[in-house]
N, C-alpha and C positions, 0 to 999 in steps of 0.2 A: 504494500500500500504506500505508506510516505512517512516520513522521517518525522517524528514531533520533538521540539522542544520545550520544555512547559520552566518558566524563566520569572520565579514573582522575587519581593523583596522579604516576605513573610513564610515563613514557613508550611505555617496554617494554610496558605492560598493556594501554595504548589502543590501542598496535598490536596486539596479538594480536586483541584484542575486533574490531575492524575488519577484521583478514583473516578470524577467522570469517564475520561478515560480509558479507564480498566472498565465501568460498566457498558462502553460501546464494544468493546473488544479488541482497544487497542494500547498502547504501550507511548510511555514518554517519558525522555530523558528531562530531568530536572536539572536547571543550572541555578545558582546564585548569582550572579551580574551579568553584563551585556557583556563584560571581556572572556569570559568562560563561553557564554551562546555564539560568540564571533568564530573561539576555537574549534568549536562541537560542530556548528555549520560547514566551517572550511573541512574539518576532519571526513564527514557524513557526503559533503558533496551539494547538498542542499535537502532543504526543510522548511515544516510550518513551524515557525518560533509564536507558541502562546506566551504571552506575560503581561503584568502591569503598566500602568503607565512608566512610573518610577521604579528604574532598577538601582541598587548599592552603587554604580558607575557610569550611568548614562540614562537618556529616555528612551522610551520607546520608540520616538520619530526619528532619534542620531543612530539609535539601534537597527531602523528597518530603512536608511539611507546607507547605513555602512554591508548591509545584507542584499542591496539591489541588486537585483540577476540568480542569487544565490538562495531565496527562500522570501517568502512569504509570514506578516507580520500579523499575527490577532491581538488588537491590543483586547482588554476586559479591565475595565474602570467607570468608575463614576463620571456620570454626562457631562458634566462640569471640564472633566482633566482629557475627555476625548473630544472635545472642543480643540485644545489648543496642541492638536497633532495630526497628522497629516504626509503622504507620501504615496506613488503609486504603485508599492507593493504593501502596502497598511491596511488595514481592514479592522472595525472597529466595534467593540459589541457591550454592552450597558451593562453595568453589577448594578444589582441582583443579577442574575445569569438564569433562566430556567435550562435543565438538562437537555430538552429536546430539539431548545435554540441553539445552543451550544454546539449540539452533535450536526443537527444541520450545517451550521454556520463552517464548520470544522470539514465535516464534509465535500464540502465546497469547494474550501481552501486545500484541501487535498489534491482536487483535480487541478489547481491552479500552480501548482507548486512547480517550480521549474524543475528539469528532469538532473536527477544526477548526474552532477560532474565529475572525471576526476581532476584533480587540481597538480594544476601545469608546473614544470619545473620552474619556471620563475617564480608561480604564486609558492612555493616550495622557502625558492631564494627570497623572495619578499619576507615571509613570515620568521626567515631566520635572523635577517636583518633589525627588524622589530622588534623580534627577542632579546638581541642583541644590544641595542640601544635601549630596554626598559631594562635589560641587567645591569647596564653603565649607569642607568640614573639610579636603580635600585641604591647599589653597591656606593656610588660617591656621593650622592648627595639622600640616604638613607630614606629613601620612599618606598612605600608598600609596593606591589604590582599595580594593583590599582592605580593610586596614586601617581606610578610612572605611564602608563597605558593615558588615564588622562591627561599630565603632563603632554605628551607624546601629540597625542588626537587636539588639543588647543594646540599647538604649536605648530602643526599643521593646518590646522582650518584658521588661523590667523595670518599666514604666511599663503593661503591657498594653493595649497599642495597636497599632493596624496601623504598616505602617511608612511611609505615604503620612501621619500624623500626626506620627510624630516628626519625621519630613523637613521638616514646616512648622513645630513647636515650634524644630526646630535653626536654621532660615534666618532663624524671628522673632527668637531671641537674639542674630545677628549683627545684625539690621536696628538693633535696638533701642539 
């Protein structure tokens, strides 16, 4: 069928989203933040990423921009916070949540789902480079993952740049 990622900021939520889920008959990787569901997509090839608006390291809409081509985004939030998101792989559905809406809605985005990819030796080379540059700001200037990933992702979208660019501008400054 298709790849799910089920991605909240609460624990409580990720289980619920999951035992729906389990009661369609089908299966979902749970992550904790957007930089874990970035990994688990590029790994999988593509997939439907369920989560919140707010994740521990990004939104939802920075989340299913940086996923474009690669998987498809269900946000599940309050009308209020799916207001002020948007994207043409996003797809957006109101908590409370009823299960039959859900499964529908899900269903859907199943067929929408772009087709697995494998992931090219460059996107290979990219992702080592990124690693590479959030171990350097890890390591010297003593920031979580997280905290270097966003580092990383503002410093490129302030510079407008992919992020496989800053990752090399930041490794050339230490080298240098």
């Amino acid at each position: 069928m298709g790849r799910i990622i089920v991605a909240f900021n609460g624990e409580e939520a990720r289980k619920k989203i999951l035992r729906l889920l389990t009661l369609e008959g089908l299966e979902g990787v749970p992550c904790a933040g957007g930089a874990e569901v970035l990994r688990t997509v590029r790994r999988l090839g593509s997939a439907v990423v369920v989560c919140g608006f707010y994740l521990s390291d990004m939104t939802a809409d920075a989340l299913a921009e940086d996923l474009r081509g690669l998987a498809v985004v269900l946000v599940v939030a309050k009308a209020a916070y799916l207001e002020l998101c948007g994207g043409e792989n996003l797809y957006k559905l109101a908590a409370p949540l009823s299960p039959s809406e859900f499964s529908a809605t899900l269903r859907l985005l199943l067929d929408r789902a772009p087709a697995p990819r494998p992931a090219s030796r460059r996107d290979e080379d990219a992702q080592r480079l990124i690693r590479r540059a959030k171990e350097l700001l890890m390591d010297v200037n003593r920031m979580s993952e997280e905290e270097a990933h966003r580092f990383l992702r503002r410093r490129a979208m302030d510079a407008g740049i992919k992020l496989e660019e800053a990752a090399r501008r930041i490794i050339g400054s230490y080298d240098a």
